[in-house]
C-alpha positions as CSV (number, residue, x, y, z in Angstrom):
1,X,7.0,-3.7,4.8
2,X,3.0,-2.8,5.6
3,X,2.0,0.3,6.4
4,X,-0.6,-1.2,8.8
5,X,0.7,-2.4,12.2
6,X,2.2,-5.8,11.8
7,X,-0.1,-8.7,12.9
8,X,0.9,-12.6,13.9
9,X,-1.5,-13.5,10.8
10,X,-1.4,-12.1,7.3
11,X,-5.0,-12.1,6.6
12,X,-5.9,-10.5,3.1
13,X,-8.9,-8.8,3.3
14,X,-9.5,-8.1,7.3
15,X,-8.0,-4.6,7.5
16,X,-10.6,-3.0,5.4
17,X,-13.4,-4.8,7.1
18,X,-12.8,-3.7,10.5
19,X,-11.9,-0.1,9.3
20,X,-14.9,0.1,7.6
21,X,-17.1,-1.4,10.5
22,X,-15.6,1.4,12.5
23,X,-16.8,4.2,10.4
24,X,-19.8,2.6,10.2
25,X,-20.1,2.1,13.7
26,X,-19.3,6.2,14.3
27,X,-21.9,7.2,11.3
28,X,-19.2,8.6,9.3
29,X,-21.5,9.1,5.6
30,X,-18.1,9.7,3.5
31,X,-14.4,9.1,4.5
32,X,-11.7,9.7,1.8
33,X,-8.5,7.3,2.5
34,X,-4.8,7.5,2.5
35,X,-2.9,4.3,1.6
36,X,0.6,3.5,2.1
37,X,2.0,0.1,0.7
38,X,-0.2,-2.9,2.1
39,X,-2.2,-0.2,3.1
40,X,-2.8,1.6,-0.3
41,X,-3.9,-2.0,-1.6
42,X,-6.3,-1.9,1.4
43,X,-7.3,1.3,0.0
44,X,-7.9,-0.2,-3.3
45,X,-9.9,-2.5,-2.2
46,X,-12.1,-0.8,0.3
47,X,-13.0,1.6,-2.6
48,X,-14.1,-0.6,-4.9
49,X,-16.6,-3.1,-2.6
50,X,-17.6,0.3,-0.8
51,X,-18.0,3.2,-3.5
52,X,-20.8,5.1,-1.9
53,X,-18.6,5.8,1.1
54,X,-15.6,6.7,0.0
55,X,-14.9,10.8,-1.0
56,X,-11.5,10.6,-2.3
57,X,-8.4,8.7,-2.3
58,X,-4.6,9.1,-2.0
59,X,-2.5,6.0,-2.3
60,X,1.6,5.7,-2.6
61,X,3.6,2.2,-2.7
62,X,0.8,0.6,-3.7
63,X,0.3,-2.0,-6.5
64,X,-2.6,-4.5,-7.6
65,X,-0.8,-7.2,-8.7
66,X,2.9,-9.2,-8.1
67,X,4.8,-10.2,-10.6
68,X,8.2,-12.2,-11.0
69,X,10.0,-9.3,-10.4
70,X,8.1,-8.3,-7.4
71,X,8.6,-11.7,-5.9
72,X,12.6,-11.3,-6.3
73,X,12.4,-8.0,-5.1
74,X,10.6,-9.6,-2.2
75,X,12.9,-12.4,-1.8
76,X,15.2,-9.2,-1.2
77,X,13.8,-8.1,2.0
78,X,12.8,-11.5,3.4
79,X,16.3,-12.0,5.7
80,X,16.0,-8.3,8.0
81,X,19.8,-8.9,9.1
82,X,20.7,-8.3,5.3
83,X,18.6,-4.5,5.9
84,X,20.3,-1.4,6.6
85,X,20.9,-0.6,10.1
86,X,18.9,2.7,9.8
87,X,15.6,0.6,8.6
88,X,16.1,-2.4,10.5
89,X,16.6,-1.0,14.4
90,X,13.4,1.3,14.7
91,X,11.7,-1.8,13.8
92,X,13.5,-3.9,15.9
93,X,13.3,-1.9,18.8
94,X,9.2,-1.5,18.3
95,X,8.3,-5.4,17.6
96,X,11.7,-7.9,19.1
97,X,14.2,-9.0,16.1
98,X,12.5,-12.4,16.4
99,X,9.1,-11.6,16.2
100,X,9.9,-8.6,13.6
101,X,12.0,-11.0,11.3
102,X,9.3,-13.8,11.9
103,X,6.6,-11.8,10.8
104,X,9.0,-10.5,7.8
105,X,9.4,-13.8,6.8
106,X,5.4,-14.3,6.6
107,X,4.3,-11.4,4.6
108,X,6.9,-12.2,1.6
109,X,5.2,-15.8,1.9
110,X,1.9,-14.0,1.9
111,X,2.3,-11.4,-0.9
112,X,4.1,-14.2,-3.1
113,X,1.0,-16.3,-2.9
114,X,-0.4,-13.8,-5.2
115,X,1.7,-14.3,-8.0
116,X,0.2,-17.7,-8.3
117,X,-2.8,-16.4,-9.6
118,X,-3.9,-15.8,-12.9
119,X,-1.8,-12.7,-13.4
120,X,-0.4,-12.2,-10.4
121,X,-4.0,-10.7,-9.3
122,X,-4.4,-9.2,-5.2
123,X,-7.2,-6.6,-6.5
124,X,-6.5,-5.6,-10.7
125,X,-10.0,-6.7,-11.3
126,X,-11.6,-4.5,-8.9
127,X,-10.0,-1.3,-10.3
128,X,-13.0,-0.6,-12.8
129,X,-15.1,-0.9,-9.6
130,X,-13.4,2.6,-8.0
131,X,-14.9,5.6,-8.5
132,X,-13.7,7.8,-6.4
133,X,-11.2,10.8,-7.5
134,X,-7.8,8.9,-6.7
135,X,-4.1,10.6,-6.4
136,X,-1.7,8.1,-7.5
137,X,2.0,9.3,-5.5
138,X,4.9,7.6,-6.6
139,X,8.6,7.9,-6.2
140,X,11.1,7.2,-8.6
141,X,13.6,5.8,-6.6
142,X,11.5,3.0,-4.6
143,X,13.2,-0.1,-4.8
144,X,9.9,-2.0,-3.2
145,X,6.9,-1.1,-5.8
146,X,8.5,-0.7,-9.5
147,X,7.1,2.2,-11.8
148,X,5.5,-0.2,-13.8
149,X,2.6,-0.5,-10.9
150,X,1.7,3.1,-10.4
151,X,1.3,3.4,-14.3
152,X,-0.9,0.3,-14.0
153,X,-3.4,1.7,-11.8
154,X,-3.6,5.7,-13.4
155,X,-4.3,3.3,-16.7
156,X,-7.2,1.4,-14.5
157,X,-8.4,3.6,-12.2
158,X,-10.8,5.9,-13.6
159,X,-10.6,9.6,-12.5
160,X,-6.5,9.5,-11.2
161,X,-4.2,11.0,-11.8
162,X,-0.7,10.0,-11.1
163,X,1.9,12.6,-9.2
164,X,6.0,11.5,-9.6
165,X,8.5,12.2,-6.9
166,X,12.0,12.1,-8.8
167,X,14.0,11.4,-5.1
168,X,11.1,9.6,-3.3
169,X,11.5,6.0,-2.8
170,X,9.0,3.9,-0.6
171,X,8.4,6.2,2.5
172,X,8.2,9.6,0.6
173,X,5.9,10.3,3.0
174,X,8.1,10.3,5.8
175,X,11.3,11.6,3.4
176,X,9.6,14.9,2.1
177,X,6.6,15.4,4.7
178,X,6.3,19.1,3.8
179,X,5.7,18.5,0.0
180,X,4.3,15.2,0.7
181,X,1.4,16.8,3.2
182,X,1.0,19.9,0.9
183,X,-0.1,17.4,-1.5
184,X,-2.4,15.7,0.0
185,X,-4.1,18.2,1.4
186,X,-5.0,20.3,-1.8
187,X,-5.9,17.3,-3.2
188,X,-8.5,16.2,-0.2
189,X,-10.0,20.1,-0.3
């Protein structure tokens, strides 16, 4: 799913707007940005139409473009009662089953419309736009964002580098905090 709190409307390209009219609202002169899934294509995006403001950047689950197998992988998660309990329930409990399948349902509508495009584009050709230092985390096991994608964007995203995590799959983050959070913070320093 997102990494950003789930919303009644997929809109693609609100998140980074308001979080950038925040920062500018508080005078913030340079952020650097941590992007998880949905939120690591925000990322993407935010450092290419804002280049000036952003320091460095850390992104995981993230990719710039859907293909056929992404939309079957998709498909996949589309029904929640087909999830495992253990990912399902902490979600359920948070949004309602309804409104957490609903809203399921709507953002494997909204990420598939991508693959309509001329190759499958959400934000590929803004990639020679970023020019911040970027640390590309992927893990090996992540059945959401294939290996392909992570190796697409250290290939197009000028100044990354790309860190593997053989036993991470899509949350890492949460899986191996300690390494995880070591990581990101020699990289931020």
């Amino acid at each position: 799913m997102a990494s950003t709190c789930i919303t009644s409307e997929w809109e693609k390209g609100s998140m980074q707007s308001s979080y950038f009219l925040g920062c500018w609202a508080l005078q913030f002169k340079q952020v650097s940005l941590l992007g998880w899934s949905d939120g690591g294509i925000t990322a993407l995006i935010a450092a290419a139409k804002y280049p000036s403001y952003i320091r460095k950047m850390v992104i995981w689950g993230a990719n710039a473009y859907v293909t056929e197998e992404d939309s079957r992988i998709y498909q996949g998660i589309r029904d929640v009662s087909k999830w495992s309990e253990k990912a399902r329930k902490p979600l359920e409990a948070l949004y309602g089953h309804d409104y957490f399948a609903k809203t399921c349902e709507k953002w494997v509508d909204g990420i598939n419309q991508f693959k309509h495009l001329p190759d499958g584009n959400i934000c590929r050709h803004l990639l020679p736009l970023i020019q911040c230092p970027t640390l590309i985390v992927h893990g090996e096991k992540d059945p959401l964002v294939p290996r392909f994608h992570a190796d697409f964007l250290l290939e197009h995203v000028k100044g990354s580098r790309l860190h593997l995590m053989p036993e991470g799959k899509h949350n890492l983050h949460l899986r191996f905090a300690d390494e995880f959070n070591r990581l990101v913070e020699d990289f931020l320093q």
